[in-house]
py3Dmol code that shows the C-alpha trace and the ligand (Angstrom):
import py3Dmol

protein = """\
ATOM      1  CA  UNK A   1     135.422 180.381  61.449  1.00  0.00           C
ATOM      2  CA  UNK A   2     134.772 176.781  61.500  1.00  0.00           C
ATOM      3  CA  UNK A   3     134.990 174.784  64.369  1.00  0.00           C
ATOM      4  CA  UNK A   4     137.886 172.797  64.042  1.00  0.00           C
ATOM      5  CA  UNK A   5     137.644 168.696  64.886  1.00  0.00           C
ATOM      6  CA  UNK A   6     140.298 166.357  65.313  1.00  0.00           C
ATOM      7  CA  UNK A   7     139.919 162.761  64.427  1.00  0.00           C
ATOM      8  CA  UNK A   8     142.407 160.192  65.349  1.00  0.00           C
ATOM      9  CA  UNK A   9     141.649 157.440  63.688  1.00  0.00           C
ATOM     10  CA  UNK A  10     144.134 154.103  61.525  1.00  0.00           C
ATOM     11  CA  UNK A  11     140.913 152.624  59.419  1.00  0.00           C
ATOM     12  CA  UNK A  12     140.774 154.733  56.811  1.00  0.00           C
ATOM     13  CA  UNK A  13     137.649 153.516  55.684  1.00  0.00           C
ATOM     14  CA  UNK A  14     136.149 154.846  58.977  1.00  0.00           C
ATOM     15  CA  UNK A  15     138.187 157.881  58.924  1.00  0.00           C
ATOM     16  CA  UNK A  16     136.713 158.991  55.858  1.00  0.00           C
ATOM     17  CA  UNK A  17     133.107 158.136  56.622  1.00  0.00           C
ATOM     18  CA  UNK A  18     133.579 160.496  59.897  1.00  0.00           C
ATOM     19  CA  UNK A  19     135.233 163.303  57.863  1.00  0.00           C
ATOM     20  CA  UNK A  20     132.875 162.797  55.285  1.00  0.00           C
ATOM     21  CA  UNK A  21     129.760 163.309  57.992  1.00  0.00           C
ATOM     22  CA  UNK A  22     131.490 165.863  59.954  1.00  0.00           C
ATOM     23  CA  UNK A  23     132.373 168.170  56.952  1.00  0.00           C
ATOM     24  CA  UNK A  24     128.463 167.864  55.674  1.00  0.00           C
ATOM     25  CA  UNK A  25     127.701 168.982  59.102  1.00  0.00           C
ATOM     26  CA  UNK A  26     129.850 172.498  58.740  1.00  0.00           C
ATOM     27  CA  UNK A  27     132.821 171.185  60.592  1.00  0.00           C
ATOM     28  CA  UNK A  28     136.275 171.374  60.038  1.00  0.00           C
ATOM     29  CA  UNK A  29     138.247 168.212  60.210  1.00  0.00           C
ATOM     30  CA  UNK A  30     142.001 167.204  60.301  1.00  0.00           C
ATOM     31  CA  UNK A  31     142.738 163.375  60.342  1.00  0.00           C
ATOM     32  CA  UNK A  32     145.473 161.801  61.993  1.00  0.00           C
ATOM     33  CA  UNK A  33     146.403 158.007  61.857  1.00  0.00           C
ATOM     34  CA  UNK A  34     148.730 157.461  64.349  1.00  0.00           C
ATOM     35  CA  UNK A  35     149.053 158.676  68.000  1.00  0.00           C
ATOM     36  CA  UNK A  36     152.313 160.463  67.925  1.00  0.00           C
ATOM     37  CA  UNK A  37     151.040 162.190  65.106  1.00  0.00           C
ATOM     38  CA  UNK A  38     147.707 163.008  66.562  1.00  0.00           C
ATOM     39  CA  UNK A  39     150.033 164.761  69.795  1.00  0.00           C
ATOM     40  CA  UNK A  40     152.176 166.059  67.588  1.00  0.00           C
ATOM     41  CA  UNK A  41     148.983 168.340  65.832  1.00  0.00           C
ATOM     42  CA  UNK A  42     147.627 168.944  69.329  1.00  0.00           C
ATOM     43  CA  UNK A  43     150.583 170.359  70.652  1.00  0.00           C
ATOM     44  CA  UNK A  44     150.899 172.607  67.172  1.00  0.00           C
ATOM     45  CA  UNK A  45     147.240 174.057  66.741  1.00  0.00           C
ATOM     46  CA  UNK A  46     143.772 174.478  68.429  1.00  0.00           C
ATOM     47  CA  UNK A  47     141.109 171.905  68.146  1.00  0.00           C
ATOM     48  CA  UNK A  48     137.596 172.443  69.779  1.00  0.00           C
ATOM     49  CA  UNK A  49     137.071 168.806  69.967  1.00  0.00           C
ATOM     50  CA  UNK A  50     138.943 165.364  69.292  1.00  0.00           C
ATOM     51  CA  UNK A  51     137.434 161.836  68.675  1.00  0.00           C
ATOM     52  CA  UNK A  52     139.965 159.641  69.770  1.00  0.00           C
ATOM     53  CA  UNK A  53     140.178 155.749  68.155  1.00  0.00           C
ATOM     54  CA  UNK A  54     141.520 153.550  71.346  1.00  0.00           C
ATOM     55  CA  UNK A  55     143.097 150.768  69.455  1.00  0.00           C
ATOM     56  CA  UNK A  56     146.252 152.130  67.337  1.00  0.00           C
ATOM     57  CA  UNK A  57     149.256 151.362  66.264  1.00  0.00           C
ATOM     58  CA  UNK A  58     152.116 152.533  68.596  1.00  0.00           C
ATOM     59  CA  UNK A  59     151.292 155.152  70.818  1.00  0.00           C
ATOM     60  CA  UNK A  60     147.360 154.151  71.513  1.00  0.00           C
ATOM     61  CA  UNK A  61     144.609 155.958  72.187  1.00  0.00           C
ATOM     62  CA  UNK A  62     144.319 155.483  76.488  1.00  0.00           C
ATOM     63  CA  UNK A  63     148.658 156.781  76.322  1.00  0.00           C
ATOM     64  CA  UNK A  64     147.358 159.560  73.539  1.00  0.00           C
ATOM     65  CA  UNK A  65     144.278 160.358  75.908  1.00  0.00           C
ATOM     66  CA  UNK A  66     146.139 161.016  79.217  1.00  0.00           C
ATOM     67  CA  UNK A  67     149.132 162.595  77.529  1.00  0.00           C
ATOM     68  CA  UNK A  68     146.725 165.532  76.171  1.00  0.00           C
ATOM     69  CA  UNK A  69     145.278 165.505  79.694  1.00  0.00           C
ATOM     70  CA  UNK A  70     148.120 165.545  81.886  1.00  0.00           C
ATOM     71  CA  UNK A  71     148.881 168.963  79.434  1.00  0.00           C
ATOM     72  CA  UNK A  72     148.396 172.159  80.672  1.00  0.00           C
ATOM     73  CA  UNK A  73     147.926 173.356  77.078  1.00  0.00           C
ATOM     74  CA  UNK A  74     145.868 170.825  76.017  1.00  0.00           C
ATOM     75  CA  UNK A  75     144.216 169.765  79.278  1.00  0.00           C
ATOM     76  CA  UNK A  76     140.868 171.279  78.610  1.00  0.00           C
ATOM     77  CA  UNK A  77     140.174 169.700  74.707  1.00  0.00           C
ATOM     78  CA  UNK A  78     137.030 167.287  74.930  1.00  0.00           C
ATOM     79  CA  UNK A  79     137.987 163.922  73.900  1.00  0.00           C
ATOM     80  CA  UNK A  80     134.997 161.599  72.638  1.00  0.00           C
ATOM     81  CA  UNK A  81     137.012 158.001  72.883  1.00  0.00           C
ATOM     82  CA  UNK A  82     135.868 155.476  70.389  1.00  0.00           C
ATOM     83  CA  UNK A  83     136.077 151.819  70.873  1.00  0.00           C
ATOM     84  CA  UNK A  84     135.475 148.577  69.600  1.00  0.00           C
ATOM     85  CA  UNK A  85     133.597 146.556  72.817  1.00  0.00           C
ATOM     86  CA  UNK A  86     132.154 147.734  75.515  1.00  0.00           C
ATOM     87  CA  UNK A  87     134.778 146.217  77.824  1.00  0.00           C
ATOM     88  CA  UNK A  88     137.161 148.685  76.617  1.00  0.00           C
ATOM     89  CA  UNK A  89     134.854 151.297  77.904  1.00  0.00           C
ATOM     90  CA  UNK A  90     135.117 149.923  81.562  1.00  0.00           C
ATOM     91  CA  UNK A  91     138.572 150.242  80.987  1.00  0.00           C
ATOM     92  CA  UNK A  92     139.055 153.383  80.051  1.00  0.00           C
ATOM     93  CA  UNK A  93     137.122 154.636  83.060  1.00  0.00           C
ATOM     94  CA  UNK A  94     138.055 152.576  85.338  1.00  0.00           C
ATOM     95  CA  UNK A  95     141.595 153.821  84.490  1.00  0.00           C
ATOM     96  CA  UNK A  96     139.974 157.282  84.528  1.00  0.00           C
ATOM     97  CA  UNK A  97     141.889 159.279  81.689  1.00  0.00           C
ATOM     98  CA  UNK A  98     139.664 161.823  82.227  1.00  0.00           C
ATOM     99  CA  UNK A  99     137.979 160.989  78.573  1.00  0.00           C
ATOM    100  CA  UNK A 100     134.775 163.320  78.067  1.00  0.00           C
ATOM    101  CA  UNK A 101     132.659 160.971  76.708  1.00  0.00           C
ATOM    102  CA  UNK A 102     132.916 157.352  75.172  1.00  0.00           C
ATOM    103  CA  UNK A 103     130.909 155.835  72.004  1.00  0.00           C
ATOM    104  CA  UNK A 104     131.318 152.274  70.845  1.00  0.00           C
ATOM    105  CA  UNK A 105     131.893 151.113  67.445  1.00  0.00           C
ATOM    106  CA  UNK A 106     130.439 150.743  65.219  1.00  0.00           C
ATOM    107  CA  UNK A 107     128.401 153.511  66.205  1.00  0.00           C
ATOM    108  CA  UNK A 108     125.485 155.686  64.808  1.00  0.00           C
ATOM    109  CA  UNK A 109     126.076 158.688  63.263  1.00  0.00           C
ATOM    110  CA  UNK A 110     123.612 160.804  64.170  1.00  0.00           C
ATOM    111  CA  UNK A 111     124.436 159.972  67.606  1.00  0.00           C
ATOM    112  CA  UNK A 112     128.275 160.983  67.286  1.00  0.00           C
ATOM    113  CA  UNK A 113     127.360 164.031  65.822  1.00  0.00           C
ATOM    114  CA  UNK A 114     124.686 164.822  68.627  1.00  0.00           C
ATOM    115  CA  UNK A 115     127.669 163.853  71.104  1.00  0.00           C
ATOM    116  CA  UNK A 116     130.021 166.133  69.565  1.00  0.00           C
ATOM    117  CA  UNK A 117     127.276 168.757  70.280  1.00  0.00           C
ATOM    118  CA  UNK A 118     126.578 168.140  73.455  1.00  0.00           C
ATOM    119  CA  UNK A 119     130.616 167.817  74.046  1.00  0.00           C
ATOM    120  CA  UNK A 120     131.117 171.118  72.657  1.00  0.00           C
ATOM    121  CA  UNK A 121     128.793 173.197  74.141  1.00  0.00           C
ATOM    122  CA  UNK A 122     129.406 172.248  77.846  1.00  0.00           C
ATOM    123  CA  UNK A 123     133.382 173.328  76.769  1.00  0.00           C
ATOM    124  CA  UNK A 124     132.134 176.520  75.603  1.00  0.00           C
ATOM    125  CA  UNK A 125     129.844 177.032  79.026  1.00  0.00           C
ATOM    126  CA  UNK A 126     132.353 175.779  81.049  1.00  0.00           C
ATOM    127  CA  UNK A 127     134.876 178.501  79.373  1.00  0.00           C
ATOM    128  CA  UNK A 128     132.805 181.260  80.008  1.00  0.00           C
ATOM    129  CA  UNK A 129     133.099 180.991  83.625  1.00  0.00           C
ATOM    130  CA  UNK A 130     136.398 182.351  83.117  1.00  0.00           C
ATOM    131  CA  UNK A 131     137.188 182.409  86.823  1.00  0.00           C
ATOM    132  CA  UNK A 132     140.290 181.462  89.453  1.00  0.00           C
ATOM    133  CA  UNK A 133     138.192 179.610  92.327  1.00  0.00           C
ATOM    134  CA  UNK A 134     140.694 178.856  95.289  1.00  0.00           C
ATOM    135  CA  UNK A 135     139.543 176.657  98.347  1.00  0.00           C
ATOM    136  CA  UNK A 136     142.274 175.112 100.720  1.00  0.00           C
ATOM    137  CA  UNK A 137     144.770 173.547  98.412  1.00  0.00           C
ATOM    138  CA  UNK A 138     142.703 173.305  95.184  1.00  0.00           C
ATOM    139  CA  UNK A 139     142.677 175.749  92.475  1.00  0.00           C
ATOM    140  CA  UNK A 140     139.965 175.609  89.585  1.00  0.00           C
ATOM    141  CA  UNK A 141     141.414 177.987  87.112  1.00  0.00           C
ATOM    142  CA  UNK A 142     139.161 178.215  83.494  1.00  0.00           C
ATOM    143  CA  UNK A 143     138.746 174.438  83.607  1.00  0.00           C
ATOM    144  CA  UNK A 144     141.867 173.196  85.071  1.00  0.00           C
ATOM    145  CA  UNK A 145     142.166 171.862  88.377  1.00  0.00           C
ATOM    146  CA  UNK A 146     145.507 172.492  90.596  1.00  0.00           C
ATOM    147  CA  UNK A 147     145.772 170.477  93.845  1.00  0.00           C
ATOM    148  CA  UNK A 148     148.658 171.981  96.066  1.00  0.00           C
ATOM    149  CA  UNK A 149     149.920 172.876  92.585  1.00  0.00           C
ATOM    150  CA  UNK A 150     149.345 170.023  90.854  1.00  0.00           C
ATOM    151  CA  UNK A 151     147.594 169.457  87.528  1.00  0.00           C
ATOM    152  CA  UNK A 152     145.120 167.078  87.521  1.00  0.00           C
ATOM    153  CA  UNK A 153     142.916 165.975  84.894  1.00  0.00           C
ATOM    154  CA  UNK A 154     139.203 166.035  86.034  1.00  0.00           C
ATOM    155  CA  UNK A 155     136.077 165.510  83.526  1.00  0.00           C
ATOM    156  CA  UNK A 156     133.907 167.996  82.223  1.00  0.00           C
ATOM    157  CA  UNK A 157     131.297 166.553  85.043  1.00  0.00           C
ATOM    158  CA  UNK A 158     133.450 166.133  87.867  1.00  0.00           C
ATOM    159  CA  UNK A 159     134.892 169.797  87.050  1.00  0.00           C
ATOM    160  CA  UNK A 160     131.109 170.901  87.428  1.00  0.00           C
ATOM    161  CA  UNK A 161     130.672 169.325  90.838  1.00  0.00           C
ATOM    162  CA  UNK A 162     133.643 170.117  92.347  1.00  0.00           C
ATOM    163  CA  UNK A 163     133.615 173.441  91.095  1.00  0.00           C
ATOM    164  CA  UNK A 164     130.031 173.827  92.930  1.00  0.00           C
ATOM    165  CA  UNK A 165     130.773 172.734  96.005  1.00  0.00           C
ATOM    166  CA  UNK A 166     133.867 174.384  96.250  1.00  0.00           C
ATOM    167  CA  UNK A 167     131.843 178.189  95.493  1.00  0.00           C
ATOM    168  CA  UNK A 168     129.553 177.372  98.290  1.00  0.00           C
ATOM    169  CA  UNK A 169     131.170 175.533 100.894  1.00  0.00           C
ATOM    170  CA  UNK A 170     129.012 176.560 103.812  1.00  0.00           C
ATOM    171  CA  UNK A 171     126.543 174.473 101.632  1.00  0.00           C
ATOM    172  CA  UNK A 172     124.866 171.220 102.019  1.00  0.00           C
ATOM    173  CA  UNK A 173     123.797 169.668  98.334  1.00  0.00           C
ATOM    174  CA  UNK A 174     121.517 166.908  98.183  1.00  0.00           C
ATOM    175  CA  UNK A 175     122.084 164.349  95.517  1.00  0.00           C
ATOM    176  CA  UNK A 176     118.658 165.939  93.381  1.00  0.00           C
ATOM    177  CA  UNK A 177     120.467 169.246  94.289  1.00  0.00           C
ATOM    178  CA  UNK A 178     123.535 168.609  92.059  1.00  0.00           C
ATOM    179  CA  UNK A 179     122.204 166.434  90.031  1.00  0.00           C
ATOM    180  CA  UNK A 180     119.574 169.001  88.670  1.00  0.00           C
ATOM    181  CA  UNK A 181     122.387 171.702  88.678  1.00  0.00           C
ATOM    182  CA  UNK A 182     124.400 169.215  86.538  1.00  0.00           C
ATOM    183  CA  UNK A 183     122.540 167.684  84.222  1.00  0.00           C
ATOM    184  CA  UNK A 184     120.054 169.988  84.076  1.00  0.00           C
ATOM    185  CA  UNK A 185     117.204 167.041  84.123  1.00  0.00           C
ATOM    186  CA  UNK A 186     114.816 165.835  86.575  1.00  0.00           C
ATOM    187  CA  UNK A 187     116.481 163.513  88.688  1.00  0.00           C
ATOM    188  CA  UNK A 188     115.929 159.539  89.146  1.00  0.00           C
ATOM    189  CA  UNK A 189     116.142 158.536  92.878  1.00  0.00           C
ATOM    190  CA  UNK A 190     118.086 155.424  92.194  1.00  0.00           C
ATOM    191  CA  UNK A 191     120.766 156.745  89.921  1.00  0.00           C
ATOM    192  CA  UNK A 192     124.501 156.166  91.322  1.00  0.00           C
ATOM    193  CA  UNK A 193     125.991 158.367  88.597  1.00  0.00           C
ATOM    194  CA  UNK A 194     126.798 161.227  92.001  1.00  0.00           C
ATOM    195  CA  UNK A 195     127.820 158.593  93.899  1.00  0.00           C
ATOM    196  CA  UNK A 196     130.396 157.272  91.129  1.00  0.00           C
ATOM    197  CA  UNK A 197     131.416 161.161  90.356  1.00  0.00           C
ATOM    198  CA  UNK A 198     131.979 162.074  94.185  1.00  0.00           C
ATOM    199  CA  UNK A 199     133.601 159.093  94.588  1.00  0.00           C
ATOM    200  CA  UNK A 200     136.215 159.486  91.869  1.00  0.00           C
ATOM    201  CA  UNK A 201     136.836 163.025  93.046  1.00  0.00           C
ATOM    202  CA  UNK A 202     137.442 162.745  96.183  1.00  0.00           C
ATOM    203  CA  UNK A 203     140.145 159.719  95.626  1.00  0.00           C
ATOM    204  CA  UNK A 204     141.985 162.646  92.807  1.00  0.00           C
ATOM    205  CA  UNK A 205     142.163 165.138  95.871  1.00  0.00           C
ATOM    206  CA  UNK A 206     143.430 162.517  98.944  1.00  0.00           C
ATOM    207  CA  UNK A 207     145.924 160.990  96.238  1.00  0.00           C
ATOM    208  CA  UNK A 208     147.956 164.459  96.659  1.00  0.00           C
ATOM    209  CA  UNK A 209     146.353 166.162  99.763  1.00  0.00           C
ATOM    210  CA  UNK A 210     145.763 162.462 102.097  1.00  0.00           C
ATOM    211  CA  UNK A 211     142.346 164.508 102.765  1.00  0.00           C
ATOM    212  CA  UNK A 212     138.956 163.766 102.621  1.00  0.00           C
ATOM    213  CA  UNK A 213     137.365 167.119 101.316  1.00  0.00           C
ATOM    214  CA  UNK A 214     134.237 165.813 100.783  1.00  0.00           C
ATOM    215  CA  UNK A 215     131.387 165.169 103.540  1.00  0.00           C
ATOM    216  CA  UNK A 216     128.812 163.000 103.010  1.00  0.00           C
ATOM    217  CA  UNK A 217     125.760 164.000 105.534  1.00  0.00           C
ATOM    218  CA  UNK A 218     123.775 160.629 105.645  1.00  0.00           C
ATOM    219  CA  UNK A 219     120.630 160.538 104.315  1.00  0.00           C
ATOM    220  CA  UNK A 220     120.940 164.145 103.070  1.00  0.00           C
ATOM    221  CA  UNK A 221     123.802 164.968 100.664  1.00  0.00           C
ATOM    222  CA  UNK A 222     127.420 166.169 100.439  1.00  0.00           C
ATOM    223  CA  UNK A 223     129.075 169.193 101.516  1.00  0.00           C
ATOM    224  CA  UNK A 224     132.818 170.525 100.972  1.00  0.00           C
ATOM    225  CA  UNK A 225     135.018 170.580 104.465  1.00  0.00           C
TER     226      UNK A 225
END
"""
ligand_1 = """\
1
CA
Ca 141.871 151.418 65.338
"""
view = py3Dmol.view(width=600, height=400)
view.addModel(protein, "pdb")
view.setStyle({"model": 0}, {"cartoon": {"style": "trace"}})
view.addModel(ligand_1, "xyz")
view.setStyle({"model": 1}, {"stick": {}})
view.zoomTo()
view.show()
């Protein structure tokens, strides 16, 4: 069966030249040019991946984007957002959607394809941990998160972190520690990307629970209270 791709995209012209690359490339790919439409087909049938356009008419691609998140159903479908500027980018995570990945038009194609890739594989890791993990008041169940019962849309990455602290919470990680667990890569000493991740999912967890779950141990790393 082919792996089936959802694009959501108006400009036809770029539409096309996706489906065009993506179907040469052994995937299968439904189009849809309008958000409500693009919800509508999520809510219908199983996609492995969707590459969401941010600027549309009506319902746009941010609404579209936390909509499928917010989900149960849906919560766990990659989303690749594409923009126009970079400034959107900072937008969309400073608003954090919980978008998988971002590209920026116009964009390379051999670099959206390696990103769908990339994007599908860590889904298909991610659902073969197919695992309840309970700690305090958070639930990680397949690759949603429940805080005291609450859905709440967390990244592919920050699902990774949190879900490794939260199986060894006697544990102190340095930064290299889950960074190399992560990423698998060597890590860079003066990279914030932890930092940033920690940072955003500790303020998802005190929004419901008013708790800090997450040490820091200066100088050394983070650990899970
Ligand atoms: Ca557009």
């Amino acid at each position: 069966m082919k792996t089936k791709i959802l694009v959501v995209e108006d400009e036809l012209s770029i539409s096309e030249l996706i489906k065009f690359n993506l179907e040469k490339s052994g995937y299968e790919v439904v189009v849809a040019d309008t958000g409500t439409m693009a919800l509508e087909l999520v809510e219908q049938f199983t996609y492995s991946l969707m590459l969401l356009d941010l600027m549309l008419p009506g319902v746009d691609g941010l609404e579209v984007c936390r909509k499928v998140k917010l989900n149960n159903k849906t919560a766990s479908l990659p989303i690749i957002m594409l923009t126009a500027r970079n400034e959107e980018i900072d937008k969309i995570i400073g608003l954090e959607l919980g978008a998988d990945d971002y590209m920026t038009k116009p964009f390379d194609l051999h670099e959206l394809l390696a990103r769908i890739e990339a994007n599908l594989k860590r889904t298909s890791n991610t659902s073969c941990q197919n695992d309840t993990l309970t700690y305090r008041d958070i639930e990680i169940n397949n690759s949603l998160v429940y805080i005291k019962e609450v859905l709440v849309p967390f990244t592919s990455t920050e699902l990774k972190i949190l879900r490794l602290l939260l199986q060894y919470p006697q544990k102190i990680f340095s930064k290299q520690n889950l960074y190399e667990s992560i990423w698998n890569e060597t890590y860079a000493y003066d990279d914030d990307t932890i930092n940033t991740h920690i940072s955003h999912i500790r303020k998802k967890i005190k929004a419901i629970t008013n708790e800090d779950y997450i040490q820091t141990i200066w100088g050394i790393g983070y650990k899970i209270k």
